[in-house]
C-alpha positions as CSV (number, residue, x, y, z in Angstrom):
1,X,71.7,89.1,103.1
2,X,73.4,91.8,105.4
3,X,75.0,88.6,107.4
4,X,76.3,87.4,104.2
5,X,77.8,91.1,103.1
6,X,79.3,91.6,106.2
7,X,80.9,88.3,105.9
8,X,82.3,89.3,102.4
9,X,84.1,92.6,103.4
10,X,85.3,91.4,106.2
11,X,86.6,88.5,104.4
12,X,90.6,87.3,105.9
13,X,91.7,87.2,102.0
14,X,90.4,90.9,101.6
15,X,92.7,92.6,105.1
16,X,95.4,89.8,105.8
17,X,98.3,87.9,103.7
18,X,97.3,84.1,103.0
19,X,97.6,82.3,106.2
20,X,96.4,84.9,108.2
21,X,92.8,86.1,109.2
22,X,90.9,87.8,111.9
23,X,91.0,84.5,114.0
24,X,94.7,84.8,115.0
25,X,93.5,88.2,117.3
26,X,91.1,85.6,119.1
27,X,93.7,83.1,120.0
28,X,95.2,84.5,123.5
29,X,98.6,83.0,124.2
30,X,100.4,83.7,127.3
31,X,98.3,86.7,128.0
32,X,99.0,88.7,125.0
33,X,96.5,91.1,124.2
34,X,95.5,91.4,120.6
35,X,93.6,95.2,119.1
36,X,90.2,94.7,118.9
37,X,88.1,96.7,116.8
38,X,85.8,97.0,120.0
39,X,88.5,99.2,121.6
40,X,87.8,102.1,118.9
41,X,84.9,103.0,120.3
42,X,87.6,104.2,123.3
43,X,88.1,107.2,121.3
44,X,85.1,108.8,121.7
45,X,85.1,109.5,125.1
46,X,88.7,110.5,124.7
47,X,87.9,113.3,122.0
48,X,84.6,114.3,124.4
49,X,87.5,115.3,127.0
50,X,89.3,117.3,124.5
51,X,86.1,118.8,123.6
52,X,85.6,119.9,127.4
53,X,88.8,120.8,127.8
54,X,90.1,122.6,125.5
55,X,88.0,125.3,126.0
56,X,89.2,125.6,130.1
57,X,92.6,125.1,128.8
58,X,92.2,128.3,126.3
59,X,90.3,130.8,129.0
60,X,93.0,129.6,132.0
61,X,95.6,128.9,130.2
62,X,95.9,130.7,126.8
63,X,94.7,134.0,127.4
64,X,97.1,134.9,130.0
65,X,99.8,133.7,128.2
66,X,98.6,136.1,125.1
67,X,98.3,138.8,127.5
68,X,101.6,137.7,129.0
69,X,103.3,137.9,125.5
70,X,101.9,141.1,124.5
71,X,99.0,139.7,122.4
72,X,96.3,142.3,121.6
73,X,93.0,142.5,119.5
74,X,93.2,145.4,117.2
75,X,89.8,147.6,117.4
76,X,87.4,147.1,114.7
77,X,84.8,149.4,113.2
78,X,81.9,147.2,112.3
79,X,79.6,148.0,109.2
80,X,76.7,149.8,109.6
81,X,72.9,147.3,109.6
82,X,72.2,147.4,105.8
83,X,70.0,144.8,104.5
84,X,71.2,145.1,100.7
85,X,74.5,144.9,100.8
86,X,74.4,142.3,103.9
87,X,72.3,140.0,101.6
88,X,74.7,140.4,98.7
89,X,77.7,139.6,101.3
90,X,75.9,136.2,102.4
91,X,74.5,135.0,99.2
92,X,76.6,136.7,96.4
93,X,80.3,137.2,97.0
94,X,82.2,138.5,99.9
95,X,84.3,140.5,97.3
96,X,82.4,142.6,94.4
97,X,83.3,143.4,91.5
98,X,83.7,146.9,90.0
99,X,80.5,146.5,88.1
100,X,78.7,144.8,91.2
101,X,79.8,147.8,93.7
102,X,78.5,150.6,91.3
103,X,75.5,148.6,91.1
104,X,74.9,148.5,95.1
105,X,76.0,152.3,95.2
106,X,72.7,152.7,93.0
107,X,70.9,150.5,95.1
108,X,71.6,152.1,98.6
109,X,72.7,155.3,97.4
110,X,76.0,155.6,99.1
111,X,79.0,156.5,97.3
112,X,81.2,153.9,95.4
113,X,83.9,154.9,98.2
114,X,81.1,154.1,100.6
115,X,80.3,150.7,99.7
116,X,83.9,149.7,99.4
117,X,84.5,150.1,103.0
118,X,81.5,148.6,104.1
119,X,82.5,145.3,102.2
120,X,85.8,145.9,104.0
121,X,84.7,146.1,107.6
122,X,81.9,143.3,107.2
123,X,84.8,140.9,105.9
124,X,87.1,141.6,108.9
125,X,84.2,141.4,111.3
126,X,84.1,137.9,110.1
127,X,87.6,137.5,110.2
128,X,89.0,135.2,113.4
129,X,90.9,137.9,116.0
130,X,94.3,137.7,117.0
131,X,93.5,136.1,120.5
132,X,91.5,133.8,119.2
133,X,94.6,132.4,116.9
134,X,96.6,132.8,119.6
135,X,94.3,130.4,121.9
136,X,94.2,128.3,118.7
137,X,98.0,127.6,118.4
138,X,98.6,127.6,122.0
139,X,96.1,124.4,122.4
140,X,97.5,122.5,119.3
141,X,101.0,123.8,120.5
142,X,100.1,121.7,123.4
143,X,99.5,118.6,122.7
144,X,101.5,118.4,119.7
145,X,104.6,118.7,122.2
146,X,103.5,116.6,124.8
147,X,102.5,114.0,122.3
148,X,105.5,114.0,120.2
149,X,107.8,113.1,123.6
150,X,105.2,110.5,124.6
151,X,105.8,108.7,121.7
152,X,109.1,109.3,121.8
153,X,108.9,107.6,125.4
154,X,106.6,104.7,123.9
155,X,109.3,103.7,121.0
156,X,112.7,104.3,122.1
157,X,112.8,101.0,123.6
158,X,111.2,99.6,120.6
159,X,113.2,97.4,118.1
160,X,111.6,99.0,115.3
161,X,112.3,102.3,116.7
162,X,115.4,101.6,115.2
163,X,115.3,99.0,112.2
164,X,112.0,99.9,110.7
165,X,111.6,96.5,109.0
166,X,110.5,94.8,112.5
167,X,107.4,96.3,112.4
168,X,106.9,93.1,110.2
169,X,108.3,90.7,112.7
170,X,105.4,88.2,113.6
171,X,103.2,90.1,111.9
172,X,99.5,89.9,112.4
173,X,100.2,88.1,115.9
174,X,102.0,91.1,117.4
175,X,100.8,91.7,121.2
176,X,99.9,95.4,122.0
177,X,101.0,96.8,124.9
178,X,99.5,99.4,127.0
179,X,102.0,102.3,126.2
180,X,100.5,101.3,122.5
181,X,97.0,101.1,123.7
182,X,96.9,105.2,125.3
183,X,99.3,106.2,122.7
184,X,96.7,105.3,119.7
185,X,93.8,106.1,121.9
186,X,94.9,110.0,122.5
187,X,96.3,110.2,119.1
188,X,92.7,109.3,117.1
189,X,90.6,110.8,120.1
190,X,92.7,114.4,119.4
191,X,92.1,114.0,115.6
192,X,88.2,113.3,116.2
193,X,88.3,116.8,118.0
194,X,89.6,118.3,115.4
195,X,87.1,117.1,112.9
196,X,84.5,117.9,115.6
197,X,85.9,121.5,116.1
198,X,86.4,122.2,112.3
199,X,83.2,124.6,112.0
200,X,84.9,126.9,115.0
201,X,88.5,127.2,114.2
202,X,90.4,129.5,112.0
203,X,89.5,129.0,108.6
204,X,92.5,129.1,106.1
205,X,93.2,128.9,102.6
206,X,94.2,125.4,102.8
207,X,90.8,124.2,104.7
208,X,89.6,121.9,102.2
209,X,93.2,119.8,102.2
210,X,92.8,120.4,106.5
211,X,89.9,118.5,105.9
212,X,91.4,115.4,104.1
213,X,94.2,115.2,106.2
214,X,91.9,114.7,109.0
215,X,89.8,112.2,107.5
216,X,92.9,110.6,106.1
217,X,94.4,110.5,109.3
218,X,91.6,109.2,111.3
219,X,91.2,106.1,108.5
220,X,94.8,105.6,109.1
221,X,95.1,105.3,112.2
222,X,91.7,103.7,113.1
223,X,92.5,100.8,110.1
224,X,96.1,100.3,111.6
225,X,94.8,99.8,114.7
226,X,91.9,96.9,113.7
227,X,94.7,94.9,111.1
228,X,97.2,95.3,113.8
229,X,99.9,97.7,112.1
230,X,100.0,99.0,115.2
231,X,104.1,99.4,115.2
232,X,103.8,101.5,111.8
233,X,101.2,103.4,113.3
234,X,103.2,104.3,116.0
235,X,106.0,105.2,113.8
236,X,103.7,107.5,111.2
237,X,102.0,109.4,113.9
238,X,105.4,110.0,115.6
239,X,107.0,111.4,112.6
240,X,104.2,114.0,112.1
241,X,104.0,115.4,115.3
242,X,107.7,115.9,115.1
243,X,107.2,119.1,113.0
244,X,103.8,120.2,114.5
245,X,104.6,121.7,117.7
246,X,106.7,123.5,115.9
247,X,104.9,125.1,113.6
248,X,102.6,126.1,116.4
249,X,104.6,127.5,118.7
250,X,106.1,129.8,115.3
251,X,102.5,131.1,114.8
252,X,102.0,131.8,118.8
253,X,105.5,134.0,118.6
254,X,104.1,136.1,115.2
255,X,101.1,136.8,117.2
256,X,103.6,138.0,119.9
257,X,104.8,140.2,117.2
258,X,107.9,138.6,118.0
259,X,109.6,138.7,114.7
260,X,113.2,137.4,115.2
261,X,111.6,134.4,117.7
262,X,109.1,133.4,114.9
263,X,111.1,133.3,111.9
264,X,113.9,131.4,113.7
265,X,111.1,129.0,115.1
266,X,109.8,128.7,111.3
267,X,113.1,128.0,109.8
268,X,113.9,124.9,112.4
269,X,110.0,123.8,111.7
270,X,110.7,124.2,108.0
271,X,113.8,121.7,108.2
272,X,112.0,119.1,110.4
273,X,109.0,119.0,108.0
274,X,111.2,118.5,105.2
275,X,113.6,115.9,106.8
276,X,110.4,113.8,108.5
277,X,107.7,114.3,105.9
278,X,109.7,114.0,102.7
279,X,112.6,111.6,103.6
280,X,112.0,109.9,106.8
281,X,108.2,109.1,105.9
282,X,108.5,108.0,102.3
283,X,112.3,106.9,101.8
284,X,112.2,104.8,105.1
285,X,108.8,104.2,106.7
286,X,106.8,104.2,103.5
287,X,109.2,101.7,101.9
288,X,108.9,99.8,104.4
289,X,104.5,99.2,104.0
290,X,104.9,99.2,100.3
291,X,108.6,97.5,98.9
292,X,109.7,95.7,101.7
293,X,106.1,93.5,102.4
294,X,105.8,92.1,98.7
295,X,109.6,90.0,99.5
296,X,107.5,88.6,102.4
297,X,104.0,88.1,101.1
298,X,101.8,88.3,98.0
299,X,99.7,91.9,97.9
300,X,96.5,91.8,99.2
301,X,93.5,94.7,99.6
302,X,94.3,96.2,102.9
303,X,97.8,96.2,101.5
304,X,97.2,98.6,99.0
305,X,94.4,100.3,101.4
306,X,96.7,101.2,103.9
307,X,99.4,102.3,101.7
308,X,96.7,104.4,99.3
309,X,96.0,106.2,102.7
310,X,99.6,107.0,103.1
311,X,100.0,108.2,99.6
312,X,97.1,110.9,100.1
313,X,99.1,112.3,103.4
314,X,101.9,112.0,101.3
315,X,100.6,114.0,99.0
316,X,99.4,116.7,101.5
317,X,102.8,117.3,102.6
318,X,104.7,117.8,99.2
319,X,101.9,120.5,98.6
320,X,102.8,122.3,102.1
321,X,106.5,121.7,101.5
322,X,105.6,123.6,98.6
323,X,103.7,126.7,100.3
324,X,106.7,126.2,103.5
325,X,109.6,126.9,100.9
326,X,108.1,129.3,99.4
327,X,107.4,131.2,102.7
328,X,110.8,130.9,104.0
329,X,112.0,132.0,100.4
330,X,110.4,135.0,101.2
331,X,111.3,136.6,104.7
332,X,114.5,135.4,104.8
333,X,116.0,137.9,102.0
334,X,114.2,141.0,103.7
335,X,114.3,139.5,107.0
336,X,110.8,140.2,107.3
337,X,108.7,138.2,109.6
338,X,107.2,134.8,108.0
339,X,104.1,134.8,105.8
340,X,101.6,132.4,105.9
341,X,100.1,131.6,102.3
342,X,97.5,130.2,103.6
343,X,95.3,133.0,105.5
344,X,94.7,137.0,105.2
345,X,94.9,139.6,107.5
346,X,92.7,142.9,108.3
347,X,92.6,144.9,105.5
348,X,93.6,148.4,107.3
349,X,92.5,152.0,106.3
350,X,95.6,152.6,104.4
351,X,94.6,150.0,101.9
352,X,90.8,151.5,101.3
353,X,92.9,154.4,100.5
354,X,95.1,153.0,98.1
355,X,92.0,150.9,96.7
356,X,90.4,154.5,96.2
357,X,93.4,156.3,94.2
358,X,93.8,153.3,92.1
359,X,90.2,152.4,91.4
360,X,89.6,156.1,90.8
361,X,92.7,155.7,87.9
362,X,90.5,152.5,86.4
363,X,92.7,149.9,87.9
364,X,91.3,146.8,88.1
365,X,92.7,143.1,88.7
366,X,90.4,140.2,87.4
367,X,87.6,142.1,87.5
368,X,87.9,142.8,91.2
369,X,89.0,145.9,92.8
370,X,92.9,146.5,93.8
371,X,91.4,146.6,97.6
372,X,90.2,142.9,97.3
373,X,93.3,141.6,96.8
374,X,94.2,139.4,100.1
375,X,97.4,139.9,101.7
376,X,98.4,136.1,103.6
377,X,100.1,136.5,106.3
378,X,101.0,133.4,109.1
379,X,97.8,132.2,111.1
């Protein structure tokens, strides 16, 4: 029975065009090497090194730099032990509402004013510190910029570097070299870490798409790698880190408080995302896995699998296109230093107070207090 199902998904009709099948990776001719989904399991190991050393990288490497840069914690006042209002913060709601806080004021018998600034502490002592981004952005910084020249190194002498219909040419009997090989390895084994890593890093407002890119990604480039798509791969995961390091290194300047550096960073980051994600991925490279293949053979499964995956990242990226425009919209009138959407900061004293004269006046915003309204600010 499970013999028999196996046999049915991984049926040749189901992953290849007609004429085509897993069999043509097991003929070796001239000593090509074909992928093998065997080699996967490669990637584990790989994203066990990030794993370890990531960690070095940010104590040896990171935190000096941060130091270097100018990068400092700001103190915190933690909130005081109280078992009502830290059971309400873990299994109610991190933010009250007016009606909830003058409840908890009767329950503890502090002042309205008191248990306002208690909700405020205990949020920012579960909010990431500025290091900690900082160690963050320099890792992904990192590899994001080492990786995007290695492929560039890996594909410049490619064909289909150039003319992306290639990527076709002798298609599924297309040798993989071992430039390929290390390039798809270190690419999936980094994404694994990430997925691995998820429960430690900065949360942002955007974690639940984080979360789909990664998965999408690691489908992508794991099924690209067993059907041999190999060159499209190469091109895909080329044109994303493109922007990345970018973006990173923006975020590790705003830490910095480096306000001219960042938004200049964020502007050239901005363009790159929009001219690789939203032109060069879907008017060239996507066009090429879904248009161009129907003139050379008749749609199959992994066809639209592939392409389905593609769509989703696609997808992802017109939605932070969305939240990048609107950022830059924003500092570059004022020339005020970038905004992230997708996090908040610290909310400071000054806010409690403003919180206090307006909730004092009867101000109130969807039934929350003015002072649990987030500011975002880049993370």
């Amino acid at each position: 029975m499970l013999s028999r199902l196996r046999e049915l998904i991984w049926a040749d009709w189901i992953w290849f065009p007609e004429g085509h099948g897993w069999a043509d990776f097991e003929k070796q001719e001239d000593g090509k090497v074909f992928p093998k989904a065997s080699d996967l399991w490669g990637t584990l190991p790989v994203a066990l090194c990030f794993l370890v050393i990531r960690p070095i990288f940010e104590r040896t490497i990171a935190v000096p730099l941060a130091a270097l840069l100018g990068v400092r914690d700001k103190p915190r006042v933690c909130a005081a032990p109280n078992p009502t209002l830290e059971s309400y913060f873990r299994g109610t709601s991190k933010h009250p509402t007016q009606s909830s806080l003058e409840s908890l004021s009767k329950q503890t018998g502090f002042s309205l004013r008191q248990v306002q600034r208690w909700f405020r502490r205990r949020r920012n002592q579960d909010r990431p510190s500025i290091v900690k981004k900082f160690q963050e952005a320099c890792w992904r910084f990192t590899f994001y910029l080492l990786a995007f020249f290695a492929g560039l190194a890996v594909l410049v002498d490619k064909p289909w570097f150039y003319e992306v219909k290639l990527i076709w040419e002798d298609f599924p009997k297309m040798p993989v070299i071992p430039s390929q090989y290390w390039y798809y390895m270190i690419e999936l084994g980094f994404y694994i870490s990430l997925l691995f890593s998820v429960a430690s890093d900065v949360k942002r407002k955007d974690f639940k798409e984080q979360i789909v890119h990664h998965l999408a990604t690691i489908s992508l480039i794991g099924f690209s790698w067993l059907v041999n798509y190999i060159r499209a791969g190469t091109l895909i995961m080329l044109v994303h880190d493109a922007a990345d390091y970018l973006m990173e290194s923006a975020k590790m300047f705003n830490y910095a408080g480096w306000k001219k550096a960042c938004n200049l960073i964020f502007t050239m980051f901005a363009a790159v995302f929009i001219v690789t994600r939203l032109i060069i991925l879907p008017f060239w490279i996507i066009h090429t896995t879904w248009v161009y293949p129907l003139t050379l053979y008749q749609p199959f499964f992994g066809f639209y699998f592939f392409n389905g995956l593609l769509l989703v990242l696609q997808a992802l990226h017109i939605f932070w296109a969305v939240l990048i425009i609107r950022m830059v919209i924003k500092f570059l009138p004022s020339n005020g230093i970038v905004e992230d959407e997708r996090s908040d900061h610290e909310e400071s004293e000054s806010e409690d107070e403003i919180t206090k004269e307006k909730s004092s006046n009867g101000h109130v915003q969807n039934g929350h207090t003015l002072l649990n309204n987030n500011h975002r600010k880049m993370d």
